[in-house]
C-alpha positions as CSV (number, residue, x, y, z in Angstrom):
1,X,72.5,81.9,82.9
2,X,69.7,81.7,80.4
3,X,70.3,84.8,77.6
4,X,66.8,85.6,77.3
5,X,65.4,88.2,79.0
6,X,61.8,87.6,80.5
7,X,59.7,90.4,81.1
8,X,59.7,90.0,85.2
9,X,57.1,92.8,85.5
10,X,53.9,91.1,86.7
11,X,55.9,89.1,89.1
12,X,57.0,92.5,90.6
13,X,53.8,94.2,90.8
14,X,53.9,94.1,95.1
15,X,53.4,96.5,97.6
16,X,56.9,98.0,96.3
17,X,54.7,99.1,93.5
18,X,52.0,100.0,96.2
19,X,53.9,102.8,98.2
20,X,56.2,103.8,94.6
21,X,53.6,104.0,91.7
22,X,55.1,103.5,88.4
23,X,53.5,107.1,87.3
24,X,56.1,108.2,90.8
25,X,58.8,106.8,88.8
26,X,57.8,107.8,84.7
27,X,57.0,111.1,86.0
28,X,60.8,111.5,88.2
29,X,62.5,110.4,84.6
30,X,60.6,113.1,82.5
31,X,61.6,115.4,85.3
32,X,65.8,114.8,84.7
33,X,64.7,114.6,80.7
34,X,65.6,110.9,80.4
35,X,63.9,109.2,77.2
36,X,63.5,105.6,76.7
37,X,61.9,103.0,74.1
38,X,60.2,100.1,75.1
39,X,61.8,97.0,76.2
40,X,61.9,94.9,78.7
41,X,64.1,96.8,81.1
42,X,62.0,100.0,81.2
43,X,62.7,103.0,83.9
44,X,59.9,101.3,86.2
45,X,60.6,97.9,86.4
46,X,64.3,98.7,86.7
47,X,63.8,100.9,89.8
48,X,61.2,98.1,91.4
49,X,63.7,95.4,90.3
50,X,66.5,97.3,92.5
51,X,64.3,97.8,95.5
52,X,63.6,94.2,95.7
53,X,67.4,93.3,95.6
54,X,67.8,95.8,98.5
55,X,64.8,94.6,100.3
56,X,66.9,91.0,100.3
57,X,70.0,92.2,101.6
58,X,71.6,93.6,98.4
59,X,71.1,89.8,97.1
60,X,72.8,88.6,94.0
61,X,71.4,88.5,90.6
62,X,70.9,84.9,90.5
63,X,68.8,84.9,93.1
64,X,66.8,88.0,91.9
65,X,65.6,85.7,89.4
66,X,64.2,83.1,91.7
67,X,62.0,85.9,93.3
68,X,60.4,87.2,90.6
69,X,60.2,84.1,89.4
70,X,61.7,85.2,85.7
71,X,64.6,84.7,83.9
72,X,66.8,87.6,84.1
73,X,70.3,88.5,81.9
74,X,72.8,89.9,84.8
75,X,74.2,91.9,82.1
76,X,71.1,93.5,80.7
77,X,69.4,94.3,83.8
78,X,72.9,96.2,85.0
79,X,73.1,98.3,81.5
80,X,69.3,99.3,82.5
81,X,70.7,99.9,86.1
82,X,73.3,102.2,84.4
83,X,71.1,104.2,82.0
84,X,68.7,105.4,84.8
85,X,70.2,109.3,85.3
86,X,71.3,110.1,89.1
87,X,68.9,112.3,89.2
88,X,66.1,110.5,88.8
89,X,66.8,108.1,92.5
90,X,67.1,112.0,93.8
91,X,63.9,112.5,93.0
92,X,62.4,109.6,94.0
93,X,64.1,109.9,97.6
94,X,62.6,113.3,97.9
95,X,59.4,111.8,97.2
96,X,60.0,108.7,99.9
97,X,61.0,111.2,102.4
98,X,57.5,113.0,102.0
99,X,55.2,110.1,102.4
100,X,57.6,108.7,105.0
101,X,57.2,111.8,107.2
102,X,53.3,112.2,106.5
103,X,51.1,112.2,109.4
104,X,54.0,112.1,111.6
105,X,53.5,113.7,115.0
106,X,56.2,116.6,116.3
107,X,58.9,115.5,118.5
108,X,58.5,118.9,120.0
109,X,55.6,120.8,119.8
110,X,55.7,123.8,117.0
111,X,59.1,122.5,116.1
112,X,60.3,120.0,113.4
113,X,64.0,118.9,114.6
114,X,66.5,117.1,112.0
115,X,69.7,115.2,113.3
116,X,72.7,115.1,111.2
117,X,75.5,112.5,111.2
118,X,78.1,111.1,108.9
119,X,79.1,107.4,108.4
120,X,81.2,105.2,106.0
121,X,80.8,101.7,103.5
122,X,83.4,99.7,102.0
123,X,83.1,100.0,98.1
124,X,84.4,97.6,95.4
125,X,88.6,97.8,94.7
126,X,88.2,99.4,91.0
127,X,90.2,102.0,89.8
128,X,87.2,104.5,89.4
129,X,85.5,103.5,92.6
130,X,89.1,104.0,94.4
131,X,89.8,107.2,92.5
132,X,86.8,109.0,93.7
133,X,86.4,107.6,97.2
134,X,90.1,106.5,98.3
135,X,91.3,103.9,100.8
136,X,91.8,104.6,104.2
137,X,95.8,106.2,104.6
138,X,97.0,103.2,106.7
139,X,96.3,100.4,103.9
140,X,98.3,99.6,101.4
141,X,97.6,99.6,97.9
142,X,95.4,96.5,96.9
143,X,95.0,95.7,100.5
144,X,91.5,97.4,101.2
145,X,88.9,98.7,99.9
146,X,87.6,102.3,99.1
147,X,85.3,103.7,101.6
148,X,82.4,106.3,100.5
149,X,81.4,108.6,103.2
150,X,77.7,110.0,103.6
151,X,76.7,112.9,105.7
152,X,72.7,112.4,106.3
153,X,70.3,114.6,107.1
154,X,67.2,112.3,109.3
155,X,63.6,113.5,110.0
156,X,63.5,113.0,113.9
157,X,60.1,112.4,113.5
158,X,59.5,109.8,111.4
159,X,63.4,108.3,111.0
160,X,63.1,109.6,107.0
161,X,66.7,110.7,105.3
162,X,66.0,114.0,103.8
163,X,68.9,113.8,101.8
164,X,72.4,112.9,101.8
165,X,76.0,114.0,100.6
166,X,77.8,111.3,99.3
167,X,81.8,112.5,99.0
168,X,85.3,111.0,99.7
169,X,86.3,109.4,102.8
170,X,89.1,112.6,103.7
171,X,86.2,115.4,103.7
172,X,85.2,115.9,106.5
173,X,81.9,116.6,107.7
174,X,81.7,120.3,108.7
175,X,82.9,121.4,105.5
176,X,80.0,119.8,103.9
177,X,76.8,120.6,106.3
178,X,76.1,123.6,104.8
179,X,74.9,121.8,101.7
180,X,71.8,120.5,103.8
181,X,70.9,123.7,104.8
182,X,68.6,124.6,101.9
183,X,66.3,122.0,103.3
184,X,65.6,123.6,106.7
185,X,63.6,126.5,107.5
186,X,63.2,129.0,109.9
187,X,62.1,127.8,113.4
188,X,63.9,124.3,112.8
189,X,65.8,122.5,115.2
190,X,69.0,121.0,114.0
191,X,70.5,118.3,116.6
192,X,74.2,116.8,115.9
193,X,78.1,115.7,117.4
194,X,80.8,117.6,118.2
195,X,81.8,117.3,114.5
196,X,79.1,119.8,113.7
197,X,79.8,122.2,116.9
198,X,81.9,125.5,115.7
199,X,81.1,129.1,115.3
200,X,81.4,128.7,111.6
201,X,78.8,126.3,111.8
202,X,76.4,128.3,114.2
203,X,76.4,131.2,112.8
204,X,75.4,130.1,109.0
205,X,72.3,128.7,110.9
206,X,71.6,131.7,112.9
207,X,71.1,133.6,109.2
208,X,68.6,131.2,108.4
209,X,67.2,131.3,111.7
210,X,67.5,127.6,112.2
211,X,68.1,126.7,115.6
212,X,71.0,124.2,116.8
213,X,71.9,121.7,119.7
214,X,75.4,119.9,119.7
215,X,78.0,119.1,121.8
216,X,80.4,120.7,122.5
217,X,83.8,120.2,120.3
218,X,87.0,118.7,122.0
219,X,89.2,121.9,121.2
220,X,86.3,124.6,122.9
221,X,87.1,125.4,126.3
222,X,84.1,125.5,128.1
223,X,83.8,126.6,132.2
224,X,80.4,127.0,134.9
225,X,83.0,128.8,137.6
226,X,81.7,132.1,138.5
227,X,84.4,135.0,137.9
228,X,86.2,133.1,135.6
229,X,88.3,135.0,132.7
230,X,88.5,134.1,129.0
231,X,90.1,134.4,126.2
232,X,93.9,133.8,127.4
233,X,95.8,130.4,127.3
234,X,94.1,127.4,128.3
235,X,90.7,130.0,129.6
236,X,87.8,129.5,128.2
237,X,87.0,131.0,125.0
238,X,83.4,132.9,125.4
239,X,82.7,135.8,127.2
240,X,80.4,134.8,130.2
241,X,76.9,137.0,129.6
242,X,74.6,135.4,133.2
243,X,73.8,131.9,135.1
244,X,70.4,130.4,134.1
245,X,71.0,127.2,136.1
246,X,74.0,125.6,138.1
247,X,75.5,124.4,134.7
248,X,73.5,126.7,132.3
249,X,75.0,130.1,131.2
250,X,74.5,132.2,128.3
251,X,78.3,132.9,126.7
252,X,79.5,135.1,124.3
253,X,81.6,133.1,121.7
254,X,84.1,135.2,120.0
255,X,84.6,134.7,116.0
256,X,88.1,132.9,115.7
257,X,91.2,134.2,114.0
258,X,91.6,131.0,111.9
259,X,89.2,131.0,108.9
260,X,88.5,127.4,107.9
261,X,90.1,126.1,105.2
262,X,86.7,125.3,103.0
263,X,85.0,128.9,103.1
264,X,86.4,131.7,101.2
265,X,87.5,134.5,102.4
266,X,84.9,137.4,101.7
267,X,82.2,135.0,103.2
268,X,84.6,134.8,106.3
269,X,84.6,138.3,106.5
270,X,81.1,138.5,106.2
271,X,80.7,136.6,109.7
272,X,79.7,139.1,112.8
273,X,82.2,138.9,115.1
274,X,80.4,137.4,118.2
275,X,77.5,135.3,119.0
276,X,75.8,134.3,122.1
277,X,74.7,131.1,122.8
278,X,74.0,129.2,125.4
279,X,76.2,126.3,127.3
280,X,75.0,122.9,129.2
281,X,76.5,120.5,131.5
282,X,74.5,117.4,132.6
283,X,75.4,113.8,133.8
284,X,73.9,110.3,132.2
285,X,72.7,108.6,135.4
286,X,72.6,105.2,134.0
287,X,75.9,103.1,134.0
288,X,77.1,101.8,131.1
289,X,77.4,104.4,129.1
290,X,80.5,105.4,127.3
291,X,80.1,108.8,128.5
292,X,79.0,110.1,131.4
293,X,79.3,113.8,131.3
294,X,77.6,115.7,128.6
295,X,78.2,119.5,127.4
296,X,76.0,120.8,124.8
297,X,75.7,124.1,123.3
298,X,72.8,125.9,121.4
299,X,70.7,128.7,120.6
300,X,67.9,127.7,121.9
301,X,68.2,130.7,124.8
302,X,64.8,131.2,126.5
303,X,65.1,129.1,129.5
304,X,61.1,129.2,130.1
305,X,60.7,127.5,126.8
306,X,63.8,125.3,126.8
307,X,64.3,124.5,130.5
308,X,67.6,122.2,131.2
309,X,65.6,119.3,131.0
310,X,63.9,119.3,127.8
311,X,67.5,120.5,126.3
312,X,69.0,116.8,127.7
313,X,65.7,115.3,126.2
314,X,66.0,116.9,122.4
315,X,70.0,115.7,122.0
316,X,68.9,112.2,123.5
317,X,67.2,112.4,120.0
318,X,70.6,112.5,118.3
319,X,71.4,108.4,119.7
320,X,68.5,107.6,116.8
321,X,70.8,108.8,114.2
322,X,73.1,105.5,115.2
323,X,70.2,103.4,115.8
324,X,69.4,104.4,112.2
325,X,73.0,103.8,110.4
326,X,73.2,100.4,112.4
327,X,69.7,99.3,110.6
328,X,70.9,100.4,107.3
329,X,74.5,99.0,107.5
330,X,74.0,95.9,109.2
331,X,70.0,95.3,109.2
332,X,69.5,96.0,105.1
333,X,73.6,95.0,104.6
334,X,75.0,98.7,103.2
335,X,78.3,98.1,105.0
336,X,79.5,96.8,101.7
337,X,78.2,98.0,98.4
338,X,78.7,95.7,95.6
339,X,78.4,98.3,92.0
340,X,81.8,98.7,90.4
341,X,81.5,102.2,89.4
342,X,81.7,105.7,91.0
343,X,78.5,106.6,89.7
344,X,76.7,103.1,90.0
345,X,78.2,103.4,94.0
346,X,75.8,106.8,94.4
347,X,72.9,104.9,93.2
348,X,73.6,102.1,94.7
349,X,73.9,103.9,98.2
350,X,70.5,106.2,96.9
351,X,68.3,103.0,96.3
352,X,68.8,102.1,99.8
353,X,67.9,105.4,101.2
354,X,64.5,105.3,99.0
355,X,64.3,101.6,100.6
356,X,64.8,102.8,103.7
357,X,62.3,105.6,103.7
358,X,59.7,103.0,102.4
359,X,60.4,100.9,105.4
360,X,59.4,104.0,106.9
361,X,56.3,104.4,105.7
362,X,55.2,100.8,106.7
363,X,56.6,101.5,110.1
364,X,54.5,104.5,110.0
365,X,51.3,102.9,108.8
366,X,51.7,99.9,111.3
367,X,52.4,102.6,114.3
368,X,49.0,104.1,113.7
369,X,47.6,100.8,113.6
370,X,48.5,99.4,116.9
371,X,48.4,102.1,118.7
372,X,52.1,101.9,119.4
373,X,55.3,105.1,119.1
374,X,57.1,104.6,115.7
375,X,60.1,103.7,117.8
376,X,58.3,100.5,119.1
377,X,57.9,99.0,115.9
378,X,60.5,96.4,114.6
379,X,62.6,97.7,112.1
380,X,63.4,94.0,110.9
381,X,60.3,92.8,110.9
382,X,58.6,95.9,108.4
383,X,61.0,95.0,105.9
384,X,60.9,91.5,106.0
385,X,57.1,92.2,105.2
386,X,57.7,94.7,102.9
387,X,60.2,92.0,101.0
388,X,57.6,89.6,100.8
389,X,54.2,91.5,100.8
390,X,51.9,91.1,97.4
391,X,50.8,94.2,95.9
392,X,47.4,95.1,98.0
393,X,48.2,93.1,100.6
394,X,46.8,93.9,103.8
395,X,49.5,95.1,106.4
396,X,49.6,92.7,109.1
397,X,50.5,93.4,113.0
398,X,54.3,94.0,113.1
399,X,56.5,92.9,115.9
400,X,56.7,95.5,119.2
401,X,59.8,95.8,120.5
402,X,59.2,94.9,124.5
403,X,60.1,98.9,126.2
404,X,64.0,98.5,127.8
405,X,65.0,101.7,129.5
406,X,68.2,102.1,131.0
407,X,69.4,98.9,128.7
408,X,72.9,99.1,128.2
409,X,75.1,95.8,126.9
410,X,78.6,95.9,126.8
411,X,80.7,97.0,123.2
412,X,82.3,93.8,123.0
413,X,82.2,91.2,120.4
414,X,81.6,87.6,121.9
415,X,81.7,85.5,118.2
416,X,84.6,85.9,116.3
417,X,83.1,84.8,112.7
418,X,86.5,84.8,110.8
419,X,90.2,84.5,112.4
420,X,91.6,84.8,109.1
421,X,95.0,87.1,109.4
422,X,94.6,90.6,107.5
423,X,95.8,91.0,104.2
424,X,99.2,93.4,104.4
425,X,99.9,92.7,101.0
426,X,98.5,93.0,97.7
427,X,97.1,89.9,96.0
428,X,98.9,89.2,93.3
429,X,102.3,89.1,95.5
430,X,100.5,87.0,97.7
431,X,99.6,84.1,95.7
432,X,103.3,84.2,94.4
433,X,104.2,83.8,97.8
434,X,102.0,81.7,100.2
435,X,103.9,81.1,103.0
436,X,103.4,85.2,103.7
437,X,99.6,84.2,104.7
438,X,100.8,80.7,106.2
439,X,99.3,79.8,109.1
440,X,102.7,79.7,111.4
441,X,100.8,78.2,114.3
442,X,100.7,75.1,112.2
């Protein structure tokens, strides 16, 4: 690898720079107080530098230099990578998610809805990566690799992440939720799992009168017979209130005796002890599907406003959240991050965020366009263009994806790409001792 360092600036100045001006960027550093001296690494083309790489499947520095056409030192563009402060990719998510979401219509009329989900990425083997974000408790030592978990909050609107919690694979999600409720305000709609579904939970977003939808949790008892009792062994566990619909009542829920073992207790004790909600029960028609009952709850009450129907319609929104993990994980390659430090991991995982909500935009911009739902738009095919788009360039027709209801393909895999045997042992004793890895079919 050559040891000079090129300036690659000019050969970066493409739509990238477009939709994430380099004032964006100067202006987010001055903001976390970072200072910098000239050189060829600055702030700016570090940051555009990055996206690119992301834009190419988290491509490898030798090929960075190919499409900027400039010679680039591995070493020195990582240092630069390094000395840009976490909280300057904070700020510039916050400012992707914005222009991502402008112009976006409602999903629901007078109502902005968010979904909420958690998933997981493999991480380099290196002692501070695995110290932070541990392996998974059925590996062995040396056998895996660290896996960071994010909790994400989406605009349902536009597909934008909001913001998300990076933490350690054994936290779990509920006791981290609460950390994205500064971003909602009263009158919004927050749609997620069964992971997010307790009173707890409920009741934090009834104080900032944000509404919820989930599903129901595995351990609440939930029953549509009339007469029915509650509160004993194996009996439902909310006091039934009235019928709105054959499987739509308003409950009572009773605050639990067991406080959870993240929230103090003072702000336990705070908690009212009851809170009414309202319980759901509708079938998927379509086969296929995994599941084919559904039980929500929410506090969306008013039946008028929020008949049955539209309730089944808003958590169909939550299925996006997957939709949107599988384009970052497998569409722009997240399932495996590649920096080699705790910290360099968060940015690592923040740059595609900003990448994704950039993608967004174009998605966004194309949309309007053709005359076409942001849905219909090929995720693929916006960031191939913005990969390869010059700076100015005129956004051409993206690819519509054909309308499929009721599609539903089997969760198989038919391609097996590797049949390599797992590794059970740590390497080191391995190479000491091929015949453990031997092929004994041979």
């Amino acid at each position: 690898m050559a040891q000079s360092i090129a300036c690659p600036a000019p050969a970066i100045k493409r739509q990238i720079a477009q939709l994430l001006p380099d004032n964006v960027i100067t202006d987010a550093c001055c903001k976390a107080e970072h200072r910098w001296r000239p050189r060829k690494f600055d702030p700016v083309t570090t940051i555009h530098l990055f996206i690119l790489q992301v834009l190419h499947g988290n491509t490898a520095i030798l090929h960075l230099r190919h499409l900027v056409c400039s010679t680039i030192n591995a070493a020195a563009y990582c240092r630069a990578r390094m000395r840009v402060p976490l909280a300057v990719y904070q700020t510039l998510l916050d400012y992707t998610a914005r222009i991502a979401s402008q112009g976006c219509a409602p999903v629901f009329a007078g109502m902005r809805v968010f979904l909420v989900d958690g998933t997981s990425t493999l991480a380099p083997d290196t002692a501070s990566v695995r110290k932070l974000f541990h392996q998974p408790a059925n590996v062995r030592a040396g056998c895996g690799y660290p896996m960071a978990k994010v909790l994400a909050l989406f605009d349902a609107a536009s597909g934008a992440i909001l913001q998300p919690l990076i933490c350690s694979l054994y936290v779990h999600e509920a006791s981290r939720v609460w950390g994205l409720h500064p971003l909602l305000r009263g009158g919004d709609l927050l749609v997620g799992d069964r992971a997010f579904c307790s009173y707890v939970h409920l009741v934090m977003l009834q104080a900032r009168n944000v509404l919820a939808l989930f599903s129901v949790h595995q351990r609440q008892k939930i029953s549509f017979q009339r007469g029915r009792r509650h509160g004993g062994k194996g009996q439902p566990t909310g006091r039934f209130i009235r019928k709105l619909g054959r499987l739509d009542q308003l409950v009572e829920w009773i605050k639990p005796r067991q406080r959870p073992k993240w929230m103090g207790k003072e702000q336990y004790d705070a908690l009212p002890p009851s809170l009414i909600v309202r319980e759901l029960r509708y079938a998927l028609p379509n086969r296929g599907q995994r599941t084919r009952l559904v039980t929500v709850v929410t506090t969306l009450l008013d039946s008028t406003l929020y008949p049955a129907a539209k309730i089944e319609q808003l958590y169909g929104l939550r299925w996006q959240v997957e939709t949107h993990f599988a384009q970052l994980k497998t569409g722009m390659r997240m399932s495996q991050l590649k920096c080699k430090t705790a910290e360099g991991v968060r940015k690592e995982l923040l740059i595609y965020f900003i990448t994704h909500n950039l993608i967004r935009r174009v998605i966004a911009d194309a949309a309007e366009q053709q005359h076409v739902p942001l849905r219909r738009i090929s995720f693929i095919d916006a960031l191939r263009w913005l990969a390869n788009a010059g700076e100015g360039e005129q956004l051409i027709l993206l690819a519509v994806i054909p309308l499929r209801p009721d599609r539903h393909e089997p969760r198989v895999k038919k391609y097996l790409k590797y049949r390599y045997r797992l590794m059970c042992k740590p390497r080191h004793i391995l190479k000491r001792r091929p015949y453990l890895y031997a092929d004994k079919d041979k």
